[in-house]
N, C-alpha and C positions, 0 to 999 in steps of 0.2 A: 536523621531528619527525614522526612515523608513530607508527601506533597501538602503544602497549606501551610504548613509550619514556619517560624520564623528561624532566627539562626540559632543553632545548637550546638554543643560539642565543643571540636577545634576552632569553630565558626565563632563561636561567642569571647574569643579574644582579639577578634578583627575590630579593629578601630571603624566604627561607623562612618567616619569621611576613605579612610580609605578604603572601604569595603564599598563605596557608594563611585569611588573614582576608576575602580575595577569593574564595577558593575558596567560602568559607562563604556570602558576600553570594551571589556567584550563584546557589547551590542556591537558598538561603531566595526569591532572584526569581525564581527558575521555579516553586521548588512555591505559592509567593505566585500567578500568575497559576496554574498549574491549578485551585488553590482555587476561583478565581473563574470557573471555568469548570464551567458544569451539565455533566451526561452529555447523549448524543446523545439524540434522537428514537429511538425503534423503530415503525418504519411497518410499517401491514399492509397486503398489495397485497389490492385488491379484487376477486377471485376468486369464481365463485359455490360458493356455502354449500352447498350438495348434495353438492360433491366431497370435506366431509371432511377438506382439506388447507387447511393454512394458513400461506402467506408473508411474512415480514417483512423488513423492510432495516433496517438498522441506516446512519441518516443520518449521516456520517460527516464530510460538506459542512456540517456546521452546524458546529462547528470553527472558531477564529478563523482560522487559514487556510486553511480551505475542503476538507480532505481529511484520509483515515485517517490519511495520513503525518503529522498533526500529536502523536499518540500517541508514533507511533516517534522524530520529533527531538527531543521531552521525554525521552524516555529516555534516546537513544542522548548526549546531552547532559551529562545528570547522571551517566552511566554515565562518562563521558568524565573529565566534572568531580571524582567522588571516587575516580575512578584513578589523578588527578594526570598527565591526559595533557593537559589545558587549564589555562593561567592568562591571567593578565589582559593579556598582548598577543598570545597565541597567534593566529596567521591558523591558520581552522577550511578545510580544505576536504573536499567530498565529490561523490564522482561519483554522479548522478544524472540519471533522466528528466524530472524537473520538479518533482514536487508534493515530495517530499523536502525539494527543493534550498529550493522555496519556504516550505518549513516550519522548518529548520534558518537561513535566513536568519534569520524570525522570529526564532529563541531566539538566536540571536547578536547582534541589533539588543537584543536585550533586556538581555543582559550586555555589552555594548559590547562586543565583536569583531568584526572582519574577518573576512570569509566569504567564499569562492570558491567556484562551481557549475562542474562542468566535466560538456559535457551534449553529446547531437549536436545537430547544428546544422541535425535536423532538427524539434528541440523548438518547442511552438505559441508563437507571439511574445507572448500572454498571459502563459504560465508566465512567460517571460523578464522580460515588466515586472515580475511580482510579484515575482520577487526582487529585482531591481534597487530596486522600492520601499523595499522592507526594508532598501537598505543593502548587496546582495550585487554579487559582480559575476559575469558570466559567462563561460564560457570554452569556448568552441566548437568540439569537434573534428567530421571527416567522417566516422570508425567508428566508430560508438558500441561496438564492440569493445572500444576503446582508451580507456577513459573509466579504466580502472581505472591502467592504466601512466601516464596522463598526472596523474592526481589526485597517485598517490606518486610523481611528481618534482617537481610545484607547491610540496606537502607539503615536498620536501626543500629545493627550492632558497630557500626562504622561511624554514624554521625555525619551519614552519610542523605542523599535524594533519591527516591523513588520518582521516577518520572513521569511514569506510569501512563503513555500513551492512549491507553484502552480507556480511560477515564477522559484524559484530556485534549486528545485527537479532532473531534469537532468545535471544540471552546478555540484552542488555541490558534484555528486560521482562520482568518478576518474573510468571511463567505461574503460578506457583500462587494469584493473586491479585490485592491491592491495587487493585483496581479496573482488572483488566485489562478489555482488551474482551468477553474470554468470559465473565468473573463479572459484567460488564454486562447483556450480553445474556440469561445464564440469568434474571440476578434482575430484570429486564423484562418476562420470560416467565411470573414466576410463577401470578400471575392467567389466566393465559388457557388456552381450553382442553385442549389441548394443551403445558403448560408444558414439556418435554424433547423438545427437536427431534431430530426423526429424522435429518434432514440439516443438514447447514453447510458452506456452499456459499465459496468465497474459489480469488480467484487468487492466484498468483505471483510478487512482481518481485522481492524479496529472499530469501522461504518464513518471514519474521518472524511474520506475521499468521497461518499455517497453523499451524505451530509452534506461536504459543500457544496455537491453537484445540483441535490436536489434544493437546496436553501436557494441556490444563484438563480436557479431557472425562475425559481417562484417569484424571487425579490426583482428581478425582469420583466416579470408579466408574460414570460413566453411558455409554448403551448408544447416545447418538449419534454418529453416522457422520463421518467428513470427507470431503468431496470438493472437491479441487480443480480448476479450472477452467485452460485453458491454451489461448493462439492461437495463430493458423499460425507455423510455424517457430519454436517457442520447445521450449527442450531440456529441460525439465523432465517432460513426458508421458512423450519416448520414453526419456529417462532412466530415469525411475520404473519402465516397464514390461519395461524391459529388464535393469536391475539395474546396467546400465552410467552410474555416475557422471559418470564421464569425458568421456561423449560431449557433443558440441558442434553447433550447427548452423551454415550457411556465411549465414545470413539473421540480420536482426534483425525485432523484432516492429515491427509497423504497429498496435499496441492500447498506447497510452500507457503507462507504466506497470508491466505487467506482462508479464512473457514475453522471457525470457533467453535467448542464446546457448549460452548453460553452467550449468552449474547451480550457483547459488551456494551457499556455506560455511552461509547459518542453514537452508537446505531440508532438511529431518530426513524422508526418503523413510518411514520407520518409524510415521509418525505420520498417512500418510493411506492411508483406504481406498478410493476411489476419484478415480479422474481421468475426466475429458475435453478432447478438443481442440474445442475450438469453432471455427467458420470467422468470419472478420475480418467478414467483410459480413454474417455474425448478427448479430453482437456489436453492430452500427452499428444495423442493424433494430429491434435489443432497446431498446436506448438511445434511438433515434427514439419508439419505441411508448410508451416509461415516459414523456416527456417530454412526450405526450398527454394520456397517463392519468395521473398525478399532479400535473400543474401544478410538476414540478419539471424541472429540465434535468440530468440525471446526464451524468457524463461515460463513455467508450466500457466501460472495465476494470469498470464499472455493468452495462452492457449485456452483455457477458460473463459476468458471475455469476450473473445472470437468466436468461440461455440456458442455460444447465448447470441452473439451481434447477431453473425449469420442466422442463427433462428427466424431471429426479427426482420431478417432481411427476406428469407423465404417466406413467411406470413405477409410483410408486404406487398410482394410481386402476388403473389394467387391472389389476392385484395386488388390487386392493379393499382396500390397504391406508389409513390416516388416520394422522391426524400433523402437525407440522410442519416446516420448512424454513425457515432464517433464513441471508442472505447480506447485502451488504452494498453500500451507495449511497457510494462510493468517494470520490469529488469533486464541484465543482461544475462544471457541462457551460458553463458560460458561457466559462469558460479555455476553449476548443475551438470558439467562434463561427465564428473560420476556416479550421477543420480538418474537422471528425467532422459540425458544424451545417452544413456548405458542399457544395452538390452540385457544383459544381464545383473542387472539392480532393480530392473522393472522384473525381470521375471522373478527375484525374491520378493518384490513386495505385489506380486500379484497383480502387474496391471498391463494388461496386453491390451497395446492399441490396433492391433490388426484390426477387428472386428467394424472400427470407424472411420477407416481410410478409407472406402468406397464413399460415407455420405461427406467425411470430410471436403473430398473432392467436388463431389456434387453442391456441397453448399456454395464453394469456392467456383462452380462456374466451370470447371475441366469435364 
């Protein structure tokens, strides 16, 4: 079964009352655990006080499994569940880079379903236990191109759901609210000096998180900006800048997470005002430096958002403008021990951050 669809398969011998009283149990156990879930941290990077600007991250890693993505599989979930496109033996699958797969397992372990992650097989071997823990299993293709072809035939030969995130990532979180991430982070803000951020800084890998960023501010009336953030080879920048949807890049991203080939179905091009490409071995610099300075370990798509803030934050100060700037602490850096934390796994995959730890610093204020 694929997304849209009604019940197929093993599905089509569930009794409609009971498949409707399952439906019900599972909402009530997802929204039963978000309950019990606090809001994130919002941290302020320690910046000195003279410049007037002020940056936060919204801790995204404190999350029972460890990343933004944990927001989106609650949704994309319950989205699923009172569409009547999940029942109680439905196998869930979804193509993904990791932290998704690893979050989507969670809510699947929670309402007993089977979960399939179909991911490349160059995802860090952390991600993979974490799903596996949870109950998922994985499925390993060599082009991460092809993650989406391979999900909707899993999907079909099983009688199974395509979840399919990249599609329905912006549909399925209520942007004008309910304690979206944006009505989070404003009402976080209130108190502090600068309570309406100039900037909001967020990558890529679906455009879910952008999307509700940029939807909340507008459905606000308020005057903060979006900028999104993008690495090498990932087609959302020169999409955006060139109008051309359609284009594609022949690379995938080396920045976990974020930064596509093509540009996915929830990216609402309409809703950001600016972009940058950041280079991959920032993004690692960035991520090394926070991992100093706050006693936390972000992981790289971190490192990334940071590079872009700080941009905007330097542009600010030569403008003698003030203000502030809120982006976001993606995951936890520990999943990437042997990847992004490894000098010798950067030096096979060609990414030496030496060359931006001087302006790292310097963006940072040292």
């Amino acid at each position: 079964m694929t997304a849209g669809q009604g019940p197929a398969g093993p599905e089509a011998g569930v009794h409609d009352e009971q498949r409707r009283a399952w439906v019900n149990r599972a909402v009530a156990t997802i929204r039963a655990d978000a309950n019990r879930s606090a809001d994130t941290h919002l941290l302020r990077l320690p910046l000195p006080e003279e410049w007037g600007v002020d940056v936060y991250l919204k801790d995204e890693s404190t999350h029972p499994t460890g990343s933004l993505k944990h927001r989106l599989a609650r949704s994309l979930f319950l989205h699923a569940l009172v569409n009547g496109w999940i029942g109680p033996t439905t196998t869930v699958v979804e193509a993904s880079s990791g932290s998704t797969a690893i979050s989507e397992a969670y809510f699947a372990q929670l309402v007993g379903l089977p979960f399939v992650a179909v991911m490349s097989r160059t995802t860090s071997v952390e991600k993979i236990s974490l799903i596996e823990g949870y109950g998922g299993r994985c499925h390993l293709v060599d082009d991460p191109a092809g993650v989406y072809e391979v999900s909707q035939r899993l999907a079909r030969e099983c009688g199974g759901h395509y979840m399919d995130q990249f599609t329905y990532a912006e549909r399925a979180t209520d942007w004008r609210g309910n304690n979206n991430i944006a009505e989070s982070v404003l009402d976080q803000l209130r108190l502090e000096r600068h309570p309406v951020p100039t900037w909001i800084v967020v990558g890529a890998g679906t455009g879910g998180t952008a999307s509700t960023f940029g939807r909340y501010v507008r459905y606000q009336g308020l005057p903060t900006r979006l900028c999104v953030v993008d690495p090498e080879h990932s087609a959302f920048h020169p999409a955006w800048s060139s109008g051309d949807l359609g284009l594609t890049t022949d690379r995938g991203s080396r920045i976990e997470g974020i930064g596509r080939q093509r540009v996915e179905p929830s990216f609402l091009p309409g809703v950001v005002d600016h972009m940058i490409t950041v280079p991959d071995a920032a993004s690692v610099a960035t991520m090394r430096h926070v991992d100093r300075l706050l006693a936390r370990r972000p992981g790289p798509s971190t490192g990334t958002n940071l590079w872009g803030a700080l941009q905007l934050v330097d542009r600010m100060r030569r403008a003698g403008e003030t203000g502030s700037v809120v982006t976001l602490l993606c995951d936890d850096g520990h999943r990437y021990a042997d990847t992004y934390y490894s000098d010798a796994w950067l030096a096979e995959h060609d990414l030496d951050p030496a060359p931006h730890v001087e302006e790292v610093a310097r963006l940072f204020g040292a």
